[in-house]
Each structure stands twice: as C-alpha cells, then as structure tokens.
Residue frames relative to the residue before (quaternion, step in Angstrom):
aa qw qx qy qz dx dy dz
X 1.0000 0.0000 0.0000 0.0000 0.00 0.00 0.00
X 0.3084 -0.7387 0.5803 0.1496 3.46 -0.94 0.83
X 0.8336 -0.4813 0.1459 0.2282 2.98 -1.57 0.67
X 0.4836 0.7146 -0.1406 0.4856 3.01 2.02 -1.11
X 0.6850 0.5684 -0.1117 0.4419 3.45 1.07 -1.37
X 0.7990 0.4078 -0.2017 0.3930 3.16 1.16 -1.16
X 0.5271 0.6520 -0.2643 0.4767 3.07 1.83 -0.10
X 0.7346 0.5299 -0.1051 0.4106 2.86 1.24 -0.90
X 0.5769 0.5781 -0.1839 0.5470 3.17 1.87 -0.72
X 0.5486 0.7107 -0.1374 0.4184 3.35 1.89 -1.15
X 0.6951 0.4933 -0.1383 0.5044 3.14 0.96 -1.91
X 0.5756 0.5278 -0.3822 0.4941 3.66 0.97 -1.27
X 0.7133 0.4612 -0.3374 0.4057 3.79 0.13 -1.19
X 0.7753 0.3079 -0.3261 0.4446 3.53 0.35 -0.80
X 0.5309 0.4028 -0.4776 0.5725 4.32 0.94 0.29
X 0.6470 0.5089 -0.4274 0.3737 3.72 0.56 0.12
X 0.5846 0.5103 -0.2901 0.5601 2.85 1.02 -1.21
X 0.4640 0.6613 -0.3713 0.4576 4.23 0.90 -0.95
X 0.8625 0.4617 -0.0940 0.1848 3.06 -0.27 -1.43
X 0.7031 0.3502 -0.1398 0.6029 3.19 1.71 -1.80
X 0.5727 0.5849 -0.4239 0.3876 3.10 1.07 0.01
X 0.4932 0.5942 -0.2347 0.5905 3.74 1.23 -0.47
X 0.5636 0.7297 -0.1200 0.3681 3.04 0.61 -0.74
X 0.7972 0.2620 0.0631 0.5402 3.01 -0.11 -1.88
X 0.5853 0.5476 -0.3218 0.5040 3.77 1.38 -0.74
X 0.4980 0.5953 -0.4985 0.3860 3.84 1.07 -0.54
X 0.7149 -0.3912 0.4823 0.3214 3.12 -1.84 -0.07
X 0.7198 0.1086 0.1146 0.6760 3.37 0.40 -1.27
X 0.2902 -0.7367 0.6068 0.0703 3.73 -0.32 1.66
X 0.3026 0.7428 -0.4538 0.3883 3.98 1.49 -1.07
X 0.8614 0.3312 -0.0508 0.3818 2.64 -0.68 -2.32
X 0.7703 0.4515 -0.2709 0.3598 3.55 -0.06 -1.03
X 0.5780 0.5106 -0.4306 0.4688 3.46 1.02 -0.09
X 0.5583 0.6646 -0.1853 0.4607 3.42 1.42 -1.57
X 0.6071 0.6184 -0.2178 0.4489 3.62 1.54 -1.49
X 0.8464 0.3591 -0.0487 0.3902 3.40 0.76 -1.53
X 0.7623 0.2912 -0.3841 0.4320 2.97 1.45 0.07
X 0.3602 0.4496 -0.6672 0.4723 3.56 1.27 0.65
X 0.7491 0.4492 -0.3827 0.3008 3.78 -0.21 -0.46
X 0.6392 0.2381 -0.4659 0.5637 3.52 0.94 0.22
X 0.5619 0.3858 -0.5889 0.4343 3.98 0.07 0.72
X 0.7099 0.4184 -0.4576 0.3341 3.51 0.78 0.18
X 0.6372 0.5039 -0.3251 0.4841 3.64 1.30 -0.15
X 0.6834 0.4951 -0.3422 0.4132 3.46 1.18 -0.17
X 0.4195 0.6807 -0.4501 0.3977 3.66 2.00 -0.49
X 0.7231 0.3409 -0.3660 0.4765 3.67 -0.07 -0.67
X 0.7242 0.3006 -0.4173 0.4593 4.41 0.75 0.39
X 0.4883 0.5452 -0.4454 0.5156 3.07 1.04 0.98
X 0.5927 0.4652 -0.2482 0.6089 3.62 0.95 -0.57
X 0.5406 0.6106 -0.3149 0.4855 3.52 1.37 -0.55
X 0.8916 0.1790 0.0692 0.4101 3.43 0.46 -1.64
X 0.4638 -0.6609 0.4496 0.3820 3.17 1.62 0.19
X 0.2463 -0.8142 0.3664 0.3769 3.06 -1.11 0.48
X 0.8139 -0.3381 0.1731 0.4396 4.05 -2.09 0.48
X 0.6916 -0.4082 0.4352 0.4070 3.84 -1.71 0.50
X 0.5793 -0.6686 0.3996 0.2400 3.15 -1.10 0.74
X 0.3488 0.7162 -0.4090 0.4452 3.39 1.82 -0.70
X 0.7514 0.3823 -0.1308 0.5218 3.96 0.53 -1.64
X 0.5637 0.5567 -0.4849 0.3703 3.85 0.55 0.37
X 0.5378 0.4785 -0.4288 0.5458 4.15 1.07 0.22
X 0.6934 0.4503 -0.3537 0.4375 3.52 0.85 -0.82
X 0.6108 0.4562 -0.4034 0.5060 3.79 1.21 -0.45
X 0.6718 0.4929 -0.4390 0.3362 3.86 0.68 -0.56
X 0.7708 0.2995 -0.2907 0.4813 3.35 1.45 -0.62
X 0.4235 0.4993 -0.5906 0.4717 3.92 0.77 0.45
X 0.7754 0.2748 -0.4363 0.3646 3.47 -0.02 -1.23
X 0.5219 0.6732 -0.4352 0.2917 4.16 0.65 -0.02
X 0.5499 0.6654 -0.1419 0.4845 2.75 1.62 -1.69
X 0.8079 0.3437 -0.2917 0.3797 3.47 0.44 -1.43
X 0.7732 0.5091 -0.2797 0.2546 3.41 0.88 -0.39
X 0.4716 0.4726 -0.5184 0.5342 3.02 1.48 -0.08
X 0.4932 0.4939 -0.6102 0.3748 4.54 0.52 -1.00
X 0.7360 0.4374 -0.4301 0.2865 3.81 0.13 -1.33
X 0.8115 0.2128 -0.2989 0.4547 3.52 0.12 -0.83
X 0.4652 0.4175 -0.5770 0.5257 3.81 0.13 1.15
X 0.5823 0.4726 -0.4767 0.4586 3.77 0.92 -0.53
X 0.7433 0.4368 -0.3061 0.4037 3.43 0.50 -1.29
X 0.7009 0.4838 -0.3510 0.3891 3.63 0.51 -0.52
X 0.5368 0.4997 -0.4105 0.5419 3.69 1.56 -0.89
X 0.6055 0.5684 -0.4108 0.3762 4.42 0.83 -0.73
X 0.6045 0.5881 -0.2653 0.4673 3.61 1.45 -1.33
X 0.7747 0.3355 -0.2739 0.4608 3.73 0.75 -0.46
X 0.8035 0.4297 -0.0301 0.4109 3.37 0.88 -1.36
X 0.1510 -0.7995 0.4707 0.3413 3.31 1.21 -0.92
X 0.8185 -0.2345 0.2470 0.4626 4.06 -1.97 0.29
X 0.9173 0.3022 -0.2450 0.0854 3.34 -0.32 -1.26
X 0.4947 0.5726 -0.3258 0.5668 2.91 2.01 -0.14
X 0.8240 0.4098 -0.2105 0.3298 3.45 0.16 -1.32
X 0.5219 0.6147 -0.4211 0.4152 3.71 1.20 -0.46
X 0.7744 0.3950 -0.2967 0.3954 2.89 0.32 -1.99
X 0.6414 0.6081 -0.3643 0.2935 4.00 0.58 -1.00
X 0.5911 0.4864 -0.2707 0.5837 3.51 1.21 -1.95
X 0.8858 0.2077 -0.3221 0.2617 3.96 0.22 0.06
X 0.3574 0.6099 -0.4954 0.5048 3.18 1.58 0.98
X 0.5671 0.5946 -0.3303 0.4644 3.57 1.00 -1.39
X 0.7658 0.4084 -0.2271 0.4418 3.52 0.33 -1.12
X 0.5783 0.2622 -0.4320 0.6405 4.15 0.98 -0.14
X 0.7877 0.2651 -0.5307 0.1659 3.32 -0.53 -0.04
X 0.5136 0.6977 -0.3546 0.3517 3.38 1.49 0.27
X 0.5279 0.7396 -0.2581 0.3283 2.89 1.62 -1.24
X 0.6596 0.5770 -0.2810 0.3912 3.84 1.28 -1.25
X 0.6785 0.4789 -0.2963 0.4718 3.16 1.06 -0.97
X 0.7518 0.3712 -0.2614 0.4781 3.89 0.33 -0.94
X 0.5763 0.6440 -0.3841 0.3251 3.32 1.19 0.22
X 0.7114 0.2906 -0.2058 0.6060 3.01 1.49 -1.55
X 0.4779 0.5499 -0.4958 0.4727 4.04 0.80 0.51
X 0.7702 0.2387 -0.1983 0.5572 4.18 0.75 -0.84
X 0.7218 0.5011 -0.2109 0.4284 3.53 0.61 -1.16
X 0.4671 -0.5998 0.5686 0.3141 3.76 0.40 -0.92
X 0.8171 0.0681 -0.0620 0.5691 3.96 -1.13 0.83
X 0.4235 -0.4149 0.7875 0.1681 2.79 -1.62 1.02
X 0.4383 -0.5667 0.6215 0.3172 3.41 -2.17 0.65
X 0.8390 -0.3368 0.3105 0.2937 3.21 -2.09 0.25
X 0.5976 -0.4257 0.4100 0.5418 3.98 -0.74 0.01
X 0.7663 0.4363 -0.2769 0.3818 3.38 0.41 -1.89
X 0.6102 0.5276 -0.3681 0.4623 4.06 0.99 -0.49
X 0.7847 0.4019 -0.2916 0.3711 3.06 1.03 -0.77
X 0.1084 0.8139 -0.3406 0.4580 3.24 1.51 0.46
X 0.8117 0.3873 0.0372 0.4356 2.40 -0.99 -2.32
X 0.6253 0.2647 -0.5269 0.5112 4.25 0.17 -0.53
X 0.6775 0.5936 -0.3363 0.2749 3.83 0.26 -0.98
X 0.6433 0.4914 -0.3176 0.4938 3.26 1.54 -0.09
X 0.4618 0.7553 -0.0785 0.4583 2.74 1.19 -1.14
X 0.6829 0.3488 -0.0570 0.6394 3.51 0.57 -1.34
X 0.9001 0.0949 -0.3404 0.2550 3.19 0.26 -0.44
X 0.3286 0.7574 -0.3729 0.4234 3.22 1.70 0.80
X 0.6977 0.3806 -0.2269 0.5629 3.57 1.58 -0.48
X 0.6291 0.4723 -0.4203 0.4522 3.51 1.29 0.02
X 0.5239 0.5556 -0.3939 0.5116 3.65 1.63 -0.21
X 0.6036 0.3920 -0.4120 0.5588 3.81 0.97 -0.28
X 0.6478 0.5839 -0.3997 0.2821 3.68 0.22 -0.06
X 0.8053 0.3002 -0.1654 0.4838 2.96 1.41 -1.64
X 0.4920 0.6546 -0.4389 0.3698 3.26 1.39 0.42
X 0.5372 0.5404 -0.2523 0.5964 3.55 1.32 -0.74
X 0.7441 0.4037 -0.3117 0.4314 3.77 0.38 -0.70
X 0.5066 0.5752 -0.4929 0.4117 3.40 1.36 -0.43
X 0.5011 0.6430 -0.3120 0.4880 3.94 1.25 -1.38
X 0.8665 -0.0394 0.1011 0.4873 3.85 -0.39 -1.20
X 0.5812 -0.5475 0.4257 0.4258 3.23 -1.42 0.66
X 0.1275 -0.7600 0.6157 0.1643 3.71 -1.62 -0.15
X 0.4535 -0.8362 0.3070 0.0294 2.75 -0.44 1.60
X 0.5443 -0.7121 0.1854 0.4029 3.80 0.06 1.35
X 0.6165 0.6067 -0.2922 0.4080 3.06 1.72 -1.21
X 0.5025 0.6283 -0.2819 0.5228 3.72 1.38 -0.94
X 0.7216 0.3504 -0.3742 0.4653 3.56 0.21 -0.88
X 0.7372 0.4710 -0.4002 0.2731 3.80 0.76 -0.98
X 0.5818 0.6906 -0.2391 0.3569 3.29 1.65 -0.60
X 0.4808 0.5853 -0.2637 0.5973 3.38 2.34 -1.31
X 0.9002 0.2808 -0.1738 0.2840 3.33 0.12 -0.82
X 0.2172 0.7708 -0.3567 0.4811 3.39 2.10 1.10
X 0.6879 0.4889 -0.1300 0.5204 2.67 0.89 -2.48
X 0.7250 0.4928 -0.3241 0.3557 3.76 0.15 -1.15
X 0.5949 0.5739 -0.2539 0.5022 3.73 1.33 -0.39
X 0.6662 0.3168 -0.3123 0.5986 3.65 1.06 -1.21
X 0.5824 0.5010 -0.5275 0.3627 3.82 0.30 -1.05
X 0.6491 0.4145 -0.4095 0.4891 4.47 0.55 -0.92
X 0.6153 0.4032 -0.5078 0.4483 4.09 0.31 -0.70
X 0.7547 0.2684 -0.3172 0.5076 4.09 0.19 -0.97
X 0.5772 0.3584 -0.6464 0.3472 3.54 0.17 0.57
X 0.5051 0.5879 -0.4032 0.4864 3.82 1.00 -0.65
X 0.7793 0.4305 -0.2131 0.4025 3.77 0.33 -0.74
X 0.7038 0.3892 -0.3065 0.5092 2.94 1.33 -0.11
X 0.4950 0.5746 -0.4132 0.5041 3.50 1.30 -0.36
X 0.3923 0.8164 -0.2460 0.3450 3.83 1.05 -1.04
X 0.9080 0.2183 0.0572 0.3530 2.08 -0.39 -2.28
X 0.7734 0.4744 -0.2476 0.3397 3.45 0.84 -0.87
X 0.2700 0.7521 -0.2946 0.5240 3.06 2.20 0.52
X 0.8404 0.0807 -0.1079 0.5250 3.12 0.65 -1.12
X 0.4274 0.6510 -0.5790 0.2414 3.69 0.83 0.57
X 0.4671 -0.6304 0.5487 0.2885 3.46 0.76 -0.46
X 0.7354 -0.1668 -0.1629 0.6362 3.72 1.65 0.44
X 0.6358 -0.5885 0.4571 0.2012 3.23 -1.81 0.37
X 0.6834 0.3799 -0.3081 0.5420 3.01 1.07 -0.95
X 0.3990 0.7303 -0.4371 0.3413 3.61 0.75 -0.68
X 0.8235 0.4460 -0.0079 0.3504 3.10 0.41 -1.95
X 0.6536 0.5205 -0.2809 0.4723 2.89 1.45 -0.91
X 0.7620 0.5746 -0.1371 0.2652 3.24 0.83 -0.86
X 0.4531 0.5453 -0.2414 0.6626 2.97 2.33 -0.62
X 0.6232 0.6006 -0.2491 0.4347 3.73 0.51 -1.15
X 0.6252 0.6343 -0.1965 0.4100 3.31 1.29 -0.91
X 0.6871 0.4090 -0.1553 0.5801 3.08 1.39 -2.06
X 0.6396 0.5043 -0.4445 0.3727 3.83 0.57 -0.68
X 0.5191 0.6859 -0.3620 0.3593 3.43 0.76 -1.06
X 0.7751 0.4451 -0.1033 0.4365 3.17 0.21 -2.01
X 0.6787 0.4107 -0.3686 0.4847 4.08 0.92 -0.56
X 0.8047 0.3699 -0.2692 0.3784 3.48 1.16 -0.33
X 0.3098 0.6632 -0.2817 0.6204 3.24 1.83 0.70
X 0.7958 0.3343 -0.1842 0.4701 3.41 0.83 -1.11
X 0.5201 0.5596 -0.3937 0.5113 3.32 1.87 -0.70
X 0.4789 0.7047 -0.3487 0.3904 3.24 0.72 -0.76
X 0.8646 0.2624 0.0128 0.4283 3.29 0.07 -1.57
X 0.1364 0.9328 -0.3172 0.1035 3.26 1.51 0.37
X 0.5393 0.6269 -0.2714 0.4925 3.24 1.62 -1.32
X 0.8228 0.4465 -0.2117 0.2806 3.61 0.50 -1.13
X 0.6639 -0.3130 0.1891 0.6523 3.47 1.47 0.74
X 0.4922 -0.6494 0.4060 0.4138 3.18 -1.67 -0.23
X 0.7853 -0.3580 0.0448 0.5031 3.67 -1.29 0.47
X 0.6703 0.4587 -0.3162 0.4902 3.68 0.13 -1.13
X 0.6466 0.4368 -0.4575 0.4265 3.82 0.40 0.04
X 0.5874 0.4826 -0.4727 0.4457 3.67 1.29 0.09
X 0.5050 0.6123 -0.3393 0.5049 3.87 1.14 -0.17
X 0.7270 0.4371 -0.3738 0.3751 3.68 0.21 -0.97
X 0.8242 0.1626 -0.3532 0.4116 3.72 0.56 0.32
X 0.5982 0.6072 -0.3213 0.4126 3.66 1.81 0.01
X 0.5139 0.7105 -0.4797 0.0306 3.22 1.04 -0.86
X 0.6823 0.5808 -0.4012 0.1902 3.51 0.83 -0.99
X 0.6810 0.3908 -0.3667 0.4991 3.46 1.75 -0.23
X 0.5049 0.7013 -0.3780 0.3323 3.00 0.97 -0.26
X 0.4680 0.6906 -0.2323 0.5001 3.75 1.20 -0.98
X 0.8175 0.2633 -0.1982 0.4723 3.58 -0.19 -1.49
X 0.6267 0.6100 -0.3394 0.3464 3.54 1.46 -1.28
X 0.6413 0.4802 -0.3505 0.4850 3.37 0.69 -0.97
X 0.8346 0.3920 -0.2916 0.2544 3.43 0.37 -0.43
X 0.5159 0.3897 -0.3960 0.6521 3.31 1.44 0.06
X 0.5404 0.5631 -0.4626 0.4205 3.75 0.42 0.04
X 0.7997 0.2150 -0.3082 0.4683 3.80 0.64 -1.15
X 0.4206 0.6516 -0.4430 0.4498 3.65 1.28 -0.71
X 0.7802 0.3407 -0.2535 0.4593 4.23 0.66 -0.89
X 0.7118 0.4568 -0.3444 0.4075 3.29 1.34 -0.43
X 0.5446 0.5614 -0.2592 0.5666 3.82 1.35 -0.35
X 0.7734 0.1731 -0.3641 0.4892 3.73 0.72 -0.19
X 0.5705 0.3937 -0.5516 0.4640 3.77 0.66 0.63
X 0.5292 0.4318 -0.5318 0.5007 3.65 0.70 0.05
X 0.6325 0.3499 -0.4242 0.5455 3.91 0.07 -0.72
X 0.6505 0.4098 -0.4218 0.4807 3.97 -0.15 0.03
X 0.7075 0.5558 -0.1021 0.4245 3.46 0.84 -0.98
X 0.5146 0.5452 -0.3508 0.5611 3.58 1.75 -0.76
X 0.8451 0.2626 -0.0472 0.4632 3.66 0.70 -0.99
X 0.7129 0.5262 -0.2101 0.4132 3.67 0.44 -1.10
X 0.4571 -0.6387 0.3881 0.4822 3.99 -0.49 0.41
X 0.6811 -0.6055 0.2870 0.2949 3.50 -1.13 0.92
X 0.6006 0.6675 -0.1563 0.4115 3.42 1.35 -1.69
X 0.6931 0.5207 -0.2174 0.4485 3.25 0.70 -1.34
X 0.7112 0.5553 -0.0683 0.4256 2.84 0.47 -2.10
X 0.5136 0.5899 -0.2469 0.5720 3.87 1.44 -0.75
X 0.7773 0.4121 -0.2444 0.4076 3.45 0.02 -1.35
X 0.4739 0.6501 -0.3923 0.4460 3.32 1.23 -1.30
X 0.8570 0.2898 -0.2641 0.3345 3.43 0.05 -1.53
X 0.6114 0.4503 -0.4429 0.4768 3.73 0.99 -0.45
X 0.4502 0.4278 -0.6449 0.4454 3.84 0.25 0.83
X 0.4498 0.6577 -0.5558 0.2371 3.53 0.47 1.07
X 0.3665 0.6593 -0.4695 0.4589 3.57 1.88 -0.01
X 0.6977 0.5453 -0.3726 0.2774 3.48 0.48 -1.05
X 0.7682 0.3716 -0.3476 0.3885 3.06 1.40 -1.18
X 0.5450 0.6475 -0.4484 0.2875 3.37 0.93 -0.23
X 0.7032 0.4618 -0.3272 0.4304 3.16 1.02 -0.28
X 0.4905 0.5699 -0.3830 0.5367 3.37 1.41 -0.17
X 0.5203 0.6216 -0.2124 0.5458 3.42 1.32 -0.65
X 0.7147 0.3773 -0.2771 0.5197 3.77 0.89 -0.99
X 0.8444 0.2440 -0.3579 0.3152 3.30 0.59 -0.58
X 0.6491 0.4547 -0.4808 0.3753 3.47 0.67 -0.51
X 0.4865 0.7432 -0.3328 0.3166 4.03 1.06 0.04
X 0.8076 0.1959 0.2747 0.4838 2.09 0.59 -2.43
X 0.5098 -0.7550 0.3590 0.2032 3.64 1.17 0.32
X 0.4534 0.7632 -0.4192 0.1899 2.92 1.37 0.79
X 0.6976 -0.4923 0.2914 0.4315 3.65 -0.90 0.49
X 0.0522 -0.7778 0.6018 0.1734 4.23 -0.19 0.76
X 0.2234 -0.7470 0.6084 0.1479 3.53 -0.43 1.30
X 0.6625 -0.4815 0.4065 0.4049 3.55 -1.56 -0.16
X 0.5401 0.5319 -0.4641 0.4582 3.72 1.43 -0.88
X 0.4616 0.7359 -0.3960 0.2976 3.71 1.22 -1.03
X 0.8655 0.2685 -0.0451 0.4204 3.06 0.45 -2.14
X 0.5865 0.5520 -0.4247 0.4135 3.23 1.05 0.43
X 0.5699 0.4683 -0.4234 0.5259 3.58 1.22 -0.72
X 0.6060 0.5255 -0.4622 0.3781 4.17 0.70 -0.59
X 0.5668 0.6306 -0.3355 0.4105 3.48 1.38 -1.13
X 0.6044 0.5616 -0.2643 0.4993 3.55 0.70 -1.78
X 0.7006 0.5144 -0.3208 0.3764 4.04 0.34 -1.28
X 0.7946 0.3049 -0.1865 0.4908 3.61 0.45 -1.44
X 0.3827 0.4994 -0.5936 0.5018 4.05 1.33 -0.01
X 0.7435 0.4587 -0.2823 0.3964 4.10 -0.09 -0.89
X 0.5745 0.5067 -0.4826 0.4246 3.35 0.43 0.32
X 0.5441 0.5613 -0.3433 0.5207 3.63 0.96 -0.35
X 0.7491 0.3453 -0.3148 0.4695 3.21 0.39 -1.26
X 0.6408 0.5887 -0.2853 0.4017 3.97 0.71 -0.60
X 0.7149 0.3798 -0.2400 0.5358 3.50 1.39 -0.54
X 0.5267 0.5737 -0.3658 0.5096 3.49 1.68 0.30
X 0.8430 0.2696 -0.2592 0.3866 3.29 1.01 -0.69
C-alpha cells in the first residue's frame, strides 16, 4: 500500500469512528442510525445521476453487501442495548479483521505479505485490549457478546462484498453511491413498523446531516482504496477506527485514558508501518 492509501484508509477510520460514535450517543441509536442512513442516500442520489449507475457484473455483490449490512447493523444495535460502545465496538471490529484474512484468501485470492500480516495481528490485538479493558469496568452480558460477535462476522462478509463488488463495477463512486441508496431502502424496510421513512428525520436531522456525511465521505474513500490496494491490509487500516473513537471518548467526553488504553493506541499506530510495507 502506498502512501496515498494509507491516508486514505486512515481518514475513513477516523469519520467512522465520527459518525458511530454520534450515533450511539443519540437518544434513540434505532432511529438515528435509520436517520443517517436515509440521509446519506439522499445526498448521494444526485452522484448517481452523475456517474450512471456500476457494471452489472457488481450488482450481486450490492444485493448481498447491502443484505449483509443490515442484518451487521441491527445485531450492532442490539449487541449496544446490552453491552454498551466500549466493549462491543472495539471487539465487533477485531472479530471482523481477523476474519477478513481468511475469506479473503478463500474468495479474493493470496494470502497478504508477512509484514501485512503483521500489522492485522496488531491491529486485532490492539482492539481486543480495548475490549477487555472496558469489560474489566462493567459486566458483559453473554447475550451482548453473542450479538458482538454476529455483527463482527456480517461487518467481514460486507467488507468482502464490497471489496468484490467495487472491483467489478468499473467505479467507486458509482458503487458507492448506489450501495448507499440500497442500504438506506433496506434499513427503512427494515424499520417499517416505526412510521414511514421521512418520519425518522423529523427529530434526527441535526445528527443525521453531519452523520451521513462523514459516513459516505468514509465509505467512498475505502472503496477507492479498496478498487486497487490489497483488501486485508487496507481493511484493518480502517478498523483502527475503535482507537479513534476512543481517542474521541476521551478528549470529548472525559473519559478515563487507562494505560491498557494507551497501549492498545501504541500497538495501533506501531502497525501502520508494518501494513504499508506489505
């Protein structure tokens, strides 16, 4: 991966980390997820009319990413209802890099490089040190963990499908931008009981606005990293967004930075070398 890539993989991680973090702080995480992603399928409709929409070749990988992603979200939100952020993020995105290697070199082709493979191993185990530090703090409830470790399974299938797919759309933004609108109609199908769509806006918009936009802005540059760059790497890169969220809890929110803390940040930014080597 080149320098370009890692920036780019970087930025994505820290508007992720942005976003779910916003998120999960809302009153009603439900709605506000439901909020932000009808509102990023509406800012992304006019760049679809823009770019037309992706090769059919990449239209199975959208039916099963945008499946994929919705069942990760509402196991994410239910694993948040039992367990809360600090356990279940950082875990549901270790689970999901260390899956990523295997279903890569089983769909995708090649195992990564020693030095990539490294770097996920740090990486992984830099978000399982934010977990079990946080779990030392509050209990974690068995049902939570089965729900964390759902999400962390679907979150590796739609990262595979999206690596896929946006392979063979013939663009990124394309893809992204459709991916965006499919998501959001099957999110809202989803949530059907709770009124229709625009009734999830009339009390969210104000998060809903910034969310949507650090949401597609993170989801359009790991696909452009992803069109080209190895997946694995380029994957792990972005789940070092636990770190920032927590960098995110404390200088925000005032949360307590323990030493397990600053060591799992330590462990993260030591892997970025090794990931841009391999």
């Amino acid at each position: 991966m080149d320098a370009l890539d890692v920036s780019a993989a970087l930025l994505s991680a820290v508007l992720h980390a942005g976003w779910n973090a916003a998120v999960k702080a809302s009153r009603d995480p439900t709605r506000a997820m439901t909020a932000q992603m009808l509102m990023a399928a509406l800012f992304t409709v006019p760049g679809l009319l823009w770019t037309g929409l992706p090769a059919v070749e990449s239209w199975p990988w959208i039916a099963a990413s945008t499946t994929m992603n919705v069942l990760t979200v509402m196991a994410l939100l239910r694993a948040y209802e039992l367990g809360g952020f600090g356990v279940v993020y950082p875990v549901n995105r270790a689970v999901a890099v260390l899956l990523v290697v295997p279903l890569v070199a089983l769909f995708a082709g090649g195992w990564p490089g020693t030095a990539a493979l490294g770097g996920i191993a740090v990486i992984a185990g830099a978000l399982a040190l934010l977990g079990v530090d946080t779990l030392r703090d509050r209990g974690f409830p068995l049902k939570a963990l089965g729900w964390t470790l759902a999400a962390g399974l679907g979150t590796a299938a739609y990262i595979l499908c999206d690596a896929r797919g946006v392979r063979a759309s013939g663009s990124p933004w394309a893809y992204g931008f459709l991916v965006s609108i499919t998501n959001a109609a099957a999110m809202c199908w989803r949530q059907r009981a709770a009124g229709p769509p625009w009734a999830h806006l009339q009390d969210q918009w104000r998060l809903a606005v910034p969310a949507a936009v650090a949401s597609t802005a993170s989801y359009l540059l790991i696909l452009w990293v992803w069109s080209h760059a190895p997946i694995a790497p380029a994957a792990a890169l972005r789940d070092t967004s636990a770190v920032f969220a927590l960098l995110i809890a404390v200088i925000w929110l005032k949360e307590p930075f323990t030493k397990t803390r600053v060591a799992a940040v330590l462990l993260a930014a030591s892997a970025v070398p090794l990931l841009r080597l391999g």
